[in-house]
PATI-481219 format. One line per 8 residues: number of its first residue (from 1); their letters; for each residue x, y, z of N, C-alpha, C, CB. Coordinates in steps of 0.001 Angstrom, whole numbers, m for minus. Last residue first. Glycine has a CB too. Layout:
NUM) A) X/Y/Z/X/Y/Z/X/Y/Z/X/Y/Z | ...
//
This chain:
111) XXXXXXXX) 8167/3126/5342/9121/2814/4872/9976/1715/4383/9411/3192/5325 | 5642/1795/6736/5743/2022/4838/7482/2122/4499/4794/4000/4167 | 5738/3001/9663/6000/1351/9075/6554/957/7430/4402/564/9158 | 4894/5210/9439/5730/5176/9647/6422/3474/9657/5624/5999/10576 | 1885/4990/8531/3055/5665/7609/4860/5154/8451/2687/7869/7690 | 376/3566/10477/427/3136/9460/1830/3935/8183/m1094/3252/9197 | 1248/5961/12662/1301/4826/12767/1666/4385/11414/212/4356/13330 | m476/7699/10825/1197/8309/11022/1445/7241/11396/1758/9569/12062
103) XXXXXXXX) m2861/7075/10903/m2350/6953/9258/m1249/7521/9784/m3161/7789/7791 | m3808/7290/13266/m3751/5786/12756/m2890/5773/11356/m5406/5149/12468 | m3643/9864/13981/m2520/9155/14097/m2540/7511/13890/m2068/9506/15357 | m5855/10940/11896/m4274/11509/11832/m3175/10559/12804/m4258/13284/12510 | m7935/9818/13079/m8322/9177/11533/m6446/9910/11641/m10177/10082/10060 | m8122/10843/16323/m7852/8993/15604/m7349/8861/13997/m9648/7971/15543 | m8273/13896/15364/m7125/12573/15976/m6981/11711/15801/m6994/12119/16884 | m9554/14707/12754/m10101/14044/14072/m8854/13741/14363/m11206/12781/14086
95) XXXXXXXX) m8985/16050/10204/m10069/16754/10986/m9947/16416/12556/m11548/16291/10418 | m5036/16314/9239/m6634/15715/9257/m7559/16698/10333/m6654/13850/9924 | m2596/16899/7503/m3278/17930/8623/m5031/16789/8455/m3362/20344/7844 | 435/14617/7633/m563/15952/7262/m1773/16506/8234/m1351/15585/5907 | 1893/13440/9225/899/12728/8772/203/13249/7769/156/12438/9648 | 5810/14027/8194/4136/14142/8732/3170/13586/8179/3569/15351/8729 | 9149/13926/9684/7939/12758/8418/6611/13720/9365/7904/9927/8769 | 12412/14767/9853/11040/14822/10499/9532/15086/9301/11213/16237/11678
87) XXXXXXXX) 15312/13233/9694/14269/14503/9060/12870/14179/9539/14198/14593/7210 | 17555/12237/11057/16394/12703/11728/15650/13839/11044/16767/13108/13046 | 18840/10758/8802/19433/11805/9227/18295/12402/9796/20187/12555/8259 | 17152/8717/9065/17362/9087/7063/17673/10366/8046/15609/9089/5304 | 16596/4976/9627/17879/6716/10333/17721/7128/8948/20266/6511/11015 | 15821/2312/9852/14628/3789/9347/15293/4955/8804/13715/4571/10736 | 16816/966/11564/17587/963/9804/16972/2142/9038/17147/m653/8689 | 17456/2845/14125/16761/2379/13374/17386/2348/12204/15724/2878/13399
79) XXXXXXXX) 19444/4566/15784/20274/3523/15698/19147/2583/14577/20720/2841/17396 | 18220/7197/15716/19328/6866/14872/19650/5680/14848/20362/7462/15108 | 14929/6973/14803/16076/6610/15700/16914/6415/14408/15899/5209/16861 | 12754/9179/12884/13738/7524/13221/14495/7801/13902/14598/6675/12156 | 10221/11180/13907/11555/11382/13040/12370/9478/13954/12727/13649/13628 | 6813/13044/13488/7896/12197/13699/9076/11754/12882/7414/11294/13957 | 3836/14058/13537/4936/14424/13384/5810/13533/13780/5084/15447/13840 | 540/14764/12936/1316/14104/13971/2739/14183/13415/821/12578/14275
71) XXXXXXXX) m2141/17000/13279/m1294/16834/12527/392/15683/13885/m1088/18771/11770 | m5119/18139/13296/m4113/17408/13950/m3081/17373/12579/m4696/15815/14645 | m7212/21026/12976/m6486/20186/12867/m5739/20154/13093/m6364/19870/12331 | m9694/22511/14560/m9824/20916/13920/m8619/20544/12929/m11332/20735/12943 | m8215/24475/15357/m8703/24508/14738/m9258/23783/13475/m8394/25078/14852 | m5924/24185/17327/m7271/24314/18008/m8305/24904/16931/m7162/25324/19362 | m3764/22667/15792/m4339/24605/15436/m5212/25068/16073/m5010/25061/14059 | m1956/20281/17147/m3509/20898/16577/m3699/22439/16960/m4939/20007/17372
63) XXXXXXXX) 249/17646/16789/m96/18992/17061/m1472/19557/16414/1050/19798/16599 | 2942/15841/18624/1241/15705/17565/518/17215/18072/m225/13864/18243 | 5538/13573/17861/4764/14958/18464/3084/14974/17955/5650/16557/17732 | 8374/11920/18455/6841/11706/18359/5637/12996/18616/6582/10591/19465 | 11395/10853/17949/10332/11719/18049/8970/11228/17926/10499/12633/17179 | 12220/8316/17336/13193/8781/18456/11990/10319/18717/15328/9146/17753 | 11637/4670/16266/11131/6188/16569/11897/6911/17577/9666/6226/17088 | 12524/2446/16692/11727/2919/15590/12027/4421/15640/10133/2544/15718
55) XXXXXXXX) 14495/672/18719/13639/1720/18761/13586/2030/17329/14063/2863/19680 | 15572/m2332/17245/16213/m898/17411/14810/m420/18016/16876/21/15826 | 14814/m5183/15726/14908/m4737/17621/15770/m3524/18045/15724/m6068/18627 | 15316/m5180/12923/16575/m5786/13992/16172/m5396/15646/18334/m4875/13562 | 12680/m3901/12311/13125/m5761/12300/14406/m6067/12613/13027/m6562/10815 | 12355/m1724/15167/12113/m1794/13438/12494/m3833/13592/13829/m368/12070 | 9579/m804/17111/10790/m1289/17227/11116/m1764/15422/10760/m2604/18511 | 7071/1017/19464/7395/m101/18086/9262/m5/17339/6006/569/16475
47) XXXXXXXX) 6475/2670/21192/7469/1207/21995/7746/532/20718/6480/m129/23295 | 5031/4434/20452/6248/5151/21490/7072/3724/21453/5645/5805/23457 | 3240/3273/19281/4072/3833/18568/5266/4376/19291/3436/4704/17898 | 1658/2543/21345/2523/1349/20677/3363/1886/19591/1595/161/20029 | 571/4902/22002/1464/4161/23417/1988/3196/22275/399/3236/25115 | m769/5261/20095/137/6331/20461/1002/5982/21467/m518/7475/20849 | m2741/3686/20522/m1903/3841/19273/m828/4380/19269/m2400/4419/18400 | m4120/4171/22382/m3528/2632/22235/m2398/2824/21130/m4810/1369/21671
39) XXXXXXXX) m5505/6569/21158/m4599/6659/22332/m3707/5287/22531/m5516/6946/23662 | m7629/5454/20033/m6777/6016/19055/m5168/6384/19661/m7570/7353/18516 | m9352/4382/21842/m8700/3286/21267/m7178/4155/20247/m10095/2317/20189 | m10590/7273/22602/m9477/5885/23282/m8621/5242/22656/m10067/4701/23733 | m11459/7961/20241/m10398/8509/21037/m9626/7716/21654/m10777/9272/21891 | m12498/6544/17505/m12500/6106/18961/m11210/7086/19728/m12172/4233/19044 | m11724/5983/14491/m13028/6954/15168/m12785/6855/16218/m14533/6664/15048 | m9368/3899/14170/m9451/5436/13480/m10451/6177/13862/m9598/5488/12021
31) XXXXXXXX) m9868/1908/16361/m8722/3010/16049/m8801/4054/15857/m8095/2928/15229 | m11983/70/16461/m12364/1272/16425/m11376/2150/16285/m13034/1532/17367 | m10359/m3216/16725/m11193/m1646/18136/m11620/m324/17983/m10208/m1045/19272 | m9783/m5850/15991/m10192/m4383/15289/m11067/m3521/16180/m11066/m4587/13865 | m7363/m7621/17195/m8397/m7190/16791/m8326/m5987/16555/m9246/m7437/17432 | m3489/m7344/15950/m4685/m7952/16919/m6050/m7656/16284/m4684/m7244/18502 | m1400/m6212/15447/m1479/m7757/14867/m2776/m8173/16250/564/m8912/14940 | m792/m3538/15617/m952/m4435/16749/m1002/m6020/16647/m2114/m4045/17326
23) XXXXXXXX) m222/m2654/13024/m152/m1994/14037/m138/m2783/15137/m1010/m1156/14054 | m1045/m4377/11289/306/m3791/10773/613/m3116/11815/349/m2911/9491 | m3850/m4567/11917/m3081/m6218/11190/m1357/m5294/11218/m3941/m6913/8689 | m4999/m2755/12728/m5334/m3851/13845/m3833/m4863/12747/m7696/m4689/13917 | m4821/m959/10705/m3927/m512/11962/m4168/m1916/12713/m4514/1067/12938 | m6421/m2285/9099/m4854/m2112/8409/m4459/m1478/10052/m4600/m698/6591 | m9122/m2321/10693/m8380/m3515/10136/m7110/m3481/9874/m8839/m3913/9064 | m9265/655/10409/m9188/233/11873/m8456/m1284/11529/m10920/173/12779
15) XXXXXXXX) m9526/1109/7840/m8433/1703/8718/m8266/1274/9511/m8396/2691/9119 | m12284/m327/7069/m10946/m414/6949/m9614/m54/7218/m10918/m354/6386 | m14069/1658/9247/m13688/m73/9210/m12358/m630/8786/m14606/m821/8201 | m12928/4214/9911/m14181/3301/9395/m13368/1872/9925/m14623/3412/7339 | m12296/7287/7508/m12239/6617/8793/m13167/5716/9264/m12195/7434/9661 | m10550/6603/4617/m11814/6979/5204/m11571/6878/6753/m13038/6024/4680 | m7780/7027/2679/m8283/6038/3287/m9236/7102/4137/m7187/4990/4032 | m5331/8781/1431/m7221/8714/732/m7720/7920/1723/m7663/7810/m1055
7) XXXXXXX) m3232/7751/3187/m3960/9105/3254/m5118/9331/3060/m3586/9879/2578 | m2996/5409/2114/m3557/5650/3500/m4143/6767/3719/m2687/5584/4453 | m2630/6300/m910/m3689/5195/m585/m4173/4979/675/m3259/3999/m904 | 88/7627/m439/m1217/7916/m1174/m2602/7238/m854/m973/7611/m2515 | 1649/5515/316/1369/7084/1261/334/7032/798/2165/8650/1093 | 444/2209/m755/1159/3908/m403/1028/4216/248/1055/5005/m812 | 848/m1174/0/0/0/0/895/1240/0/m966/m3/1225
//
């Protein structure tokens, strides 16, 4: 799957499936609509690890215009095979939280 193709992605069912199978390898909890559940996300992105067992992630921010939009932000560990000299990746600017950090999750794996 793309950038392109998560981005276009809805908030719903199928988002919640691609974050439940690539994100948690578990069930499907509502991710992309569910505050809560969207928060689960954000704790397994702080701890997700690349395929040699490095930290993934050395940033993690998430920011909103208090004007319905989020936007999540993040940059690879250096010691990650991810390391592209800590340039800092965005989700872009969505309406809801859940539907912006299920697709920064889901983005930051794509590499």
């Amino acid at each position: 799957m793309s950038r392109e193709e998560i981005l276009e992605m809805k908030p719903g069912r199928e988002l919640d499936v691609l974050v439940a199978q690539k994100i948690f390898d578990n069930c499907v909890c509502g991710y992309s609509t569910d505050i809560t559940a969207a928060w689960q996300v954000v704790e397994k992105m702080r701890t997700m690890e690349d395929s040699e067992g490095n930290h993934l992630l050395c940033c993690l921010e998430i920011y909103s215009d208090y004007d319905f939009c989020w936007e999540v932000r993040w940059s690879y560990a250096e010691l990650s095979i991810h390391n592209d000299g800590h340039k800092t990746h965005s989700s872009g600017c969505f309406d809801e939280f859940p539907e912006a950090i299920c697709k920064a999750a889901l983005l930051t794996k794509l590499v």
